[in-house]
C-alpha positions as CSV (number, residue, x, y, z in Angstrom):
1,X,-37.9,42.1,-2.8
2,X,-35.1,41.1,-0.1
3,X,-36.0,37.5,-1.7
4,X,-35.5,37.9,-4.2
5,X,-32.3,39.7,-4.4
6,X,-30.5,37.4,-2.1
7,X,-31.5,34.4,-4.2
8,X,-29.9,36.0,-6.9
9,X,-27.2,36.9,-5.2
10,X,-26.6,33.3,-3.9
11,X,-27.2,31.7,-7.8
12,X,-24.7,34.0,-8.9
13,X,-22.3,33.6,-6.4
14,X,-23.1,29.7,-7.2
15,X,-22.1,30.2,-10.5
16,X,-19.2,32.6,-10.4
17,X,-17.8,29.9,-7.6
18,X,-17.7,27.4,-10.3
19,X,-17.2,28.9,-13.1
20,X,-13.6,29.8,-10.7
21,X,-13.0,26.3,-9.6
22,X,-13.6,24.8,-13.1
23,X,-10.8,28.0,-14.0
24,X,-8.6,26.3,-11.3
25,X,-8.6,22.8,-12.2
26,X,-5.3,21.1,-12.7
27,X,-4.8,20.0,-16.4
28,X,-2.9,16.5,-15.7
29,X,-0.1,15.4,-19.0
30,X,-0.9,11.6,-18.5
31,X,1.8,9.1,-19.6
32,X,0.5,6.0,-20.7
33,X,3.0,3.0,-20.9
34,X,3.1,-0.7,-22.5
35,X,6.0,-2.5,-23.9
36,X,4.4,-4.0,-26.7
37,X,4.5,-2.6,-30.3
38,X,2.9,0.1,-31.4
39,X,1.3,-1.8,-33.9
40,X,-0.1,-4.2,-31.2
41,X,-4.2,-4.0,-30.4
42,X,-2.9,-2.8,-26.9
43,X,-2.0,0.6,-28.3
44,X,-5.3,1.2,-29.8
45,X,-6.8,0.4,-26.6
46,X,-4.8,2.5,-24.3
47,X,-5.3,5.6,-27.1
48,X,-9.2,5.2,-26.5
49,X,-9.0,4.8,-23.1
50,X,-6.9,8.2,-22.9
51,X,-9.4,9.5,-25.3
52,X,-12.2,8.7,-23.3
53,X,-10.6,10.0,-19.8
54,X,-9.7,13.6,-21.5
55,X,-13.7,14.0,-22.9
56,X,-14.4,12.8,-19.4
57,X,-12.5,15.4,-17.6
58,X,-13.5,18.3,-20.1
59,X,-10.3,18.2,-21.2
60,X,-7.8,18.6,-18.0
61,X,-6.4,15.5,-18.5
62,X,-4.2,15.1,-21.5
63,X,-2.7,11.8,-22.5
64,X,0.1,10.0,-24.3
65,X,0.7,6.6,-24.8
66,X,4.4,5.2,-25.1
67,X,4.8,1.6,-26.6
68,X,7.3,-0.3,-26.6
69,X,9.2,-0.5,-23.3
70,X,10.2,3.3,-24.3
71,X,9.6,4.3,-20.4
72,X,10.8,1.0,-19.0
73,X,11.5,-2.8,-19.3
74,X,8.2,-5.0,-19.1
75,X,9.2,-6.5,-16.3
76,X,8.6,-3.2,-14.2
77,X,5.5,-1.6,-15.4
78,X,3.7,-2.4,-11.9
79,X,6.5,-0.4,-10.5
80,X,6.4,2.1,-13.0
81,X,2.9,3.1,-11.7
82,X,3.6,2.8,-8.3
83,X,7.0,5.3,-8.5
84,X,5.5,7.6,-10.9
85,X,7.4,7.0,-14.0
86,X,4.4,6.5,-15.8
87,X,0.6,7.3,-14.6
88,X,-1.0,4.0,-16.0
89,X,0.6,0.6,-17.2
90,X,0.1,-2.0,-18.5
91,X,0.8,-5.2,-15.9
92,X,1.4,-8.8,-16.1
93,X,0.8,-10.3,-13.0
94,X,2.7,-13.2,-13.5
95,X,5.9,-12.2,-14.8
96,X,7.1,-11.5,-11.1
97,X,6.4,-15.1,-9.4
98,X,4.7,-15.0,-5.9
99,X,4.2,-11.4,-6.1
100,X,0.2,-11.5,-7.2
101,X,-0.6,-14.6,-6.2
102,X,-4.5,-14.2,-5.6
103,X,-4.7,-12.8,-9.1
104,X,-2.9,-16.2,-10.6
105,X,-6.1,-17.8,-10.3
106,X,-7.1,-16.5,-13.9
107,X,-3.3,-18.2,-15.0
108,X,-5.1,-22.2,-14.2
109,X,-5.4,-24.0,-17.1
110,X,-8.7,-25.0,-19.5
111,X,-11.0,-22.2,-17.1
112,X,-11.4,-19.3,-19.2
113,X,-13.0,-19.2,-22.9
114,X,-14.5,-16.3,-24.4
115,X,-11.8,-13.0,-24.3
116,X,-14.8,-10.3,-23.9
117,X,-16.1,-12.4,-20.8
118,X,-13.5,-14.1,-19.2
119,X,-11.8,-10.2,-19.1
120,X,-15.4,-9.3,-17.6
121,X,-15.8,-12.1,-15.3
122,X,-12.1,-12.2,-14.5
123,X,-12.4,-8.2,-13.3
124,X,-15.4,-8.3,-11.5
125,X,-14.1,-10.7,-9.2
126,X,-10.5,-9.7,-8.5
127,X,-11.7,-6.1,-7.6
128,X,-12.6,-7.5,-3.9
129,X,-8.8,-7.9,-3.7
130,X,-7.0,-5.6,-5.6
131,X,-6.6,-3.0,-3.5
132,X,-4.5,-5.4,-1.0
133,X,-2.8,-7.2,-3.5
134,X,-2.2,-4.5,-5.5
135,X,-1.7,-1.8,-2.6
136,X,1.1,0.5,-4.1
137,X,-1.2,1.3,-7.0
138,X,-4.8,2.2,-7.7
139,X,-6.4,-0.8,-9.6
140,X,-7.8,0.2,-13.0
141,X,-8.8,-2.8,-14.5
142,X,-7.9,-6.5,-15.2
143,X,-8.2,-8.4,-18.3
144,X,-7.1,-11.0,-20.4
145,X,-6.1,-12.4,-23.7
146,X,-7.3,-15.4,-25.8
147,X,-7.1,-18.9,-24.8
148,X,-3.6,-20.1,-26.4
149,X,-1.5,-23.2,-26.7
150,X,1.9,-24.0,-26.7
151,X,4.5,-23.2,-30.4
152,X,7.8,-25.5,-30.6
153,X,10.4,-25.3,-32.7
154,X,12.7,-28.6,-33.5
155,X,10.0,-31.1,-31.7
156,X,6.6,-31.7,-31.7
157,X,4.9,-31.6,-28.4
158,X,1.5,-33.8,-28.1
159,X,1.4,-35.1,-24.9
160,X,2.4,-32.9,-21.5
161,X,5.3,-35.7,-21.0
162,X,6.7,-34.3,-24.3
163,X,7.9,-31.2,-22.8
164,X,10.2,-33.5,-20.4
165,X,14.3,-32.4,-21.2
166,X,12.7,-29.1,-23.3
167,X,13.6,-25.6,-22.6
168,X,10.5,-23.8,-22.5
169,X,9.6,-20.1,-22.4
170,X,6.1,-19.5,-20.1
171,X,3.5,-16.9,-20.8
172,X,3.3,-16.8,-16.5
173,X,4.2,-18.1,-13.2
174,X,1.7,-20.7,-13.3
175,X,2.8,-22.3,-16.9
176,X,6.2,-21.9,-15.5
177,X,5.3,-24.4,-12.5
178,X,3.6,-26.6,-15.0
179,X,7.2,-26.6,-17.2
180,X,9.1,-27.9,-14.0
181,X,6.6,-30.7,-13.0
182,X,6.6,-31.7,-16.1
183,X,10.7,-32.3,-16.3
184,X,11.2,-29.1,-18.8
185,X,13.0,-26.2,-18.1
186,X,11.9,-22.8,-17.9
187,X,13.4,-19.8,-19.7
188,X,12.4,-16.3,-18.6
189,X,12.3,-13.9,-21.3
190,X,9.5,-10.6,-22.0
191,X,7.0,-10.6,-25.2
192,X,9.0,-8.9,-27.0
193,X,12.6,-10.8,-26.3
194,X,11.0,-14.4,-27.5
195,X,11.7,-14.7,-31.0
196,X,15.3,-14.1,-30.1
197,X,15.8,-16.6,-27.3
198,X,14.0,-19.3,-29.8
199,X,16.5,-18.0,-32.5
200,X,19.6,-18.4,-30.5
201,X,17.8,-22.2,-29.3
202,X,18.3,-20.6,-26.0
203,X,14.6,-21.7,-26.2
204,X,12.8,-24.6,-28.0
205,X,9.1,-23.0,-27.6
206,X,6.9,-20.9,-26.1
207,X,3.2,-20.5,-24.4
208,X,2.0,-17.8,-26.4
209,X,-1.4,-15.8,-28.5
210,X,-2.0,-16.5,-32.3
211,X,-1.8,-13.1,-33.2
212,X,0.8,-12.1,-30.9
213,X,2.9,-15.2,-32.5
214,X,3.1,-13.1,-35.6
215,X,3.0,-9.9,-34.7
216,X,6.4,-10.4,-32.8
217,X,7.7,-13.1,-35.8
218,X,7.7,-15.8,-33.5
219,X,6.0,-18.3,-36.2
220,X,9.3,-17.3,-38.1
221,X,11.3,-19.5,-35.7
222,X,8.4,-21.9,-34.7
223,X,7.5,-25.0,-36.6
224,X,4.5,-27.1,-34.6
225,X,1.6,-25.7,-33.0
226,X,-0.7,-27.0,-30.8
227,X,-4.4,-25.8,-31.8
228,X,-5.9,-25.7,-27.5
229,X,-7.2,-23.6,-25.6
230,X,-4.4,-24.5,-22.6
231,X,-4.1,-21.0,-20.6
232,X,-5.0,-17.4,-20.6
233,X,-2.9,-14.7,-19.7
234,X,-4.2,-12.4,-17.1
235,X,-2.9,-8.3,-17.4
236,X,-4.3,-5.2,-15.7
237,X,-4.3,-1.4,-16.0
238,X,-2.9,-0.3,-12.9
239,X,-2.5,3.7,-12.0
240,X,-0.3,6.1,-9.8
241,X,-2.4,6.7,-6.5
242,X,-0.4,10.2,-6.2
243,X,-1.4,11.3,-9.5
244,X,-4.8,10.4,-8.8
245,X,-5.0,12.0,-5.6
246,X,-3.7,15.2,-6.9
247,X,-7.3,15.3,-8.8
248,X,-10.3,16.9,-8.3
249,X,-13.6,14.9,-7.8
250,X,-14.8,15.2,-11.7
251,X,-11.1,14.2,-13.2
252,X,-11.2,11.7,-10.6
253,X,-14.7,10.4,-11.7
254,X,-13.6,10.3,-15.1
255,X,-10.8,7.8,-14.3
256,X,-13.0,5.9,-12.1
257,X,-15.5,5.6,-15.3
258,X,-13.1,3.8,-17.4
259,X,-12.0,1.6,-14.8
260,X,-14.5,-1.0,-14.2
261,X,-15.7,-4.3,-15.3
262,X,-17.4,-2.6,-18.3
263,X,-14.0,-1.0,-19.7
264,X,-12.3,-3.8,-19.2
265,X,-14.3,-5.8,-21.6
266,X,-13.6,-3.3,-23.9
267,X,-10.1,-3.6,-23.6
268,X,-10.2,-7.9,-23.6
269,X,-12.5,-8.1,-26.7
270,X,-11.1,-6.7,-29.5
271,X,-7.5,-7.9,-28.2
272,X,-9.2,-11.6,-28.1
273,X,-10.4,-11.2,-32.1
274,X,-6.9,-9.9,-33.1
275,X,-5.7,-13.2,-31.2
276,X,-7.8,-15.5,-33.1
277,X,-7.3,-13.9,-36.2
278,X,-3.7,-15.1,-36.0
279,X,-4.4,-18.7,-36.3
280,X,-5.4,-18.6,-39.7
281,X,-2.4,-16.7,-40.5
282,X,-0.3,-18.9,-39.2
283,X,-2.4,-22.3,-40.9
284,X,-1.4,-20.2,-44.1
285,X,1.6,-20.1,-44.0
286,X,4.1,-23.0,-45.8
287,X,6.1,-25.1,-43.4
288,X,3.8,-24.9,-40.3
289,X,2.0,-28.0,-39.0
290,X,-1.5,-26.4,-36.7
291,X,-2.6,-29.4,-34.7
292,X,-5.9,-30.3,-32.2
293,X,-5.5,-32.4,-29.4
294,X,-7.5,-35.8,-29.4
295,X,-9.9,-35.9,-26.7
296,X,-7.1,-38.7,-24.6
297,X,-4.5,-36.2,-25.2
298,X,-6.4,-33.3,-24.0
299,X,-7.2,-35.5,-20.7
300,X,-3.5,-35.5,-20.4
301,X,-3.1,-32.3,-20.4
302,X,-6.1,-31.5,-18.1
303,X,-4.5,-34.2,-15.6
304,X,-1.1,-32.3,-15.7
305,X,-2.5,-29.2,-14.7
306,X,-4.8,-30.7,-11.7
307,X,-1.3,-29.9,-9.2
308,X,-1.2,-26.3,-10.3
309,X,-4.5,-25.5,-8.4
310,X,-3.0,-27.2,-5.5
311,X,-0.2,-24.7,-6.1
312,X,-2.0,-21.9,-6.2
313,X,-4.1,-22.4,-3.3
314,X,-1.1,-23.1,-0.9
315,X,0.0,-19.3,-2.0
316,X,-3.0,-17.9,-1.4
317,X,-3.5,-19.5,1.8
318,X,-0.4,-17.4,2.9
319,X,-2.0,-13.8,2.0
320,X,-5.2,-14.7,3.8
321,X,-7.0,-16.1,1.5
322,X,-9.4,-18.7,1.4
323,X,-8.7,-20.9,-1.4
324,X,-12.4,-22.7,-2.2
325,X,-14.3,-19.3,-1.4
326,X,-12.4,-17.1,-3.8
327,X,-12.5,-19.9,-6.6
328,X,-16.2,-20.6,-6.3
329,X,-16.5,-16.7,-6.2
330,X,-14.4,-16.5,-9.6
331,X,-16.6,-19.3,-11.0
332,X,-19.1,-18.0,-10.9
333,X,-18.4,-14.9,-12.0
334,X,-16.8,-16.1,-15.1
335,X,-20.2,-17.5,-16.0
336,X,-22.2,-14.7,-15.3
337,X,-20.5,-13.0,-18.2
338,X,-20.1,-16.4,-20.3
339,X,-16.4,-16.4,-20.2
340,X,-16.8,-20.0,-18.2
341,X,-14.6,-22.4,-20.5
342,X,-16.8,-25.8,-20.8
């Protein structure tokens, strides 16, 4: 009887404990930032991701997503996260030269393909560095967008020695090293600033997505288009470590679930389909030549890039890195999840 009555005494205790600490569990307001429009496939991404977090959590951790650059320019969303202005961002690597440079490797021309994989392949991977690179955040995720080619205004561009004596605007640090070797000059401007810069000729073209072209009326001061799959973009989800240490093990679980290799296909795919949606739109339109590349041209091109790994190995080299290791390792994960360009 004794038994009995101090197991029952320790389930209920068991429970009551619980039932106190589930009582006492911090409900977290989560701002989640981008500076792309609202109308953009990002926002619809971050909402689900939010969405997901709060069932997660059992509903202690609210979200809202601000587009835009409403909390901050793009150019400082990594340190957006890392002060605490916003709890999650929305990150590219390569809009702050030499800052990520083991992360760059996904910038190097003609190696991704698929969006859903390369985003897979491309996160698996960098996770065995993130947290060194990327040290003043917690690491959510990395991804990136479909393969793209290059959008001029006043000149047609089909060899890389066209670009030589042309003011170009690069999607990313690597691109931006490929402008200068190639005689071209490089004009720094965020998504969202581009169509401007084109419009004043501050700029005579742009790196940039098929969808993205339109959905920031870029093909609106554009002319020729180069139909290739030149470059990727690489971007990650990065959060506030304070914030996260704040939480208790099941919120902090439910972050953890949506920040992995899985998520972040979830995140790359649907963006890639917007992104090759646009091509058509833009092949529809009056006035707009859409060209491919012959297969000599695209050897050109290929040939033009072949510094830029140099490039990027010498910065990686400086970080610790072993060049040859950490681009077999990429390799080869980008084919494990068929995002391997051919």
């Amino acid at each position: 009887m004794k038994f009995r009555f101090t197991a029952l005494a320790c389930a209920l205790a068991a429970t009551f404990g619980a039932g106190v600490a589930s009582a006492q569990e911090k409900t977290f307001e989560l701002k989640l930032s981008h500076w792309v429009p609202a109308s953009h496939p990002l926002q619809k991404a971050l909402e689900d991701w939010g969405a997901a977090v709060e069932k997660a959590s059992g509903g202690t951790l609210h979200y809202k997503v601000f587009p835009a650059q409403q909390l901050g320019k793009a150019f400082d969303h990594y340190d957006m996260a890392r002060d605490g202005i916003a709890d999650l961002t929305y990150v590219n690597p390569g809009y702050q030269p030499g800052r990520f440079p083991v992360i760059a490797a996904g910038e190097l021309p003609f190696l991704m393909s698929d969006t859903k994989g390369g985003s897979m392949g491309l996160d698996a991977w960098y996770r065995k560095y993130a947290d060194k690179e990327m040290k003043d955040v917690k690491f959510c995720l990395a991804f990136i967008h479909a393969a793209s080619g290059l959008h001029t205004s006043g000149k047609k561009v089909v060899l890389p020695s066209d670009i030589s004596g042309m003011k170009i605007r690069p999607a990313d640090a690597t691109l931006a090293t490929l402008v200068t070797q190639l005689g071209g000059t490089n004009v720094q401007a965020a998504a969202p600033e581009v169509r401007d810069v084109i419009e004043r000729h501050v700029a005579d073209g742009v790196f940039f997505p098929w969808g993205s072209l339109v959905l920031f009326g870029i093909d609106k001061v554009t002319k020729y288009h180069i139909d290739a799959p030149i470059y990727v973009t690489t971007f990650a989800f990065v959060f506030n470590k304070a914030k996260y240490d704040e939480m208790s093990p099941k919120q902090k679980k439910a972050i953890d679930d949506n920040c992995n290799t899985e998520a972040a296909g979830r995140v790359g795919g649907p963006w890639g389909q917007f992104e090759d949606a646009g091509l058509d739109k833009v092949k529809a339109q009056p006035g707009q030549e859409v060209y491919k590349l012959t297969d000599d041209q695209t050897a050109a091109w290929r040939k033009a890039a072949d510094p830029l790994m140099k490039s990027w190995a010498d910065g990686v080299k400086k970080v610790g890195v072993d060049p040859d290791t950490a681009m077999k390792e990429l390799r080869a994960d980008l084919a494990k999840y068929n995002g391997l360009a051919k």
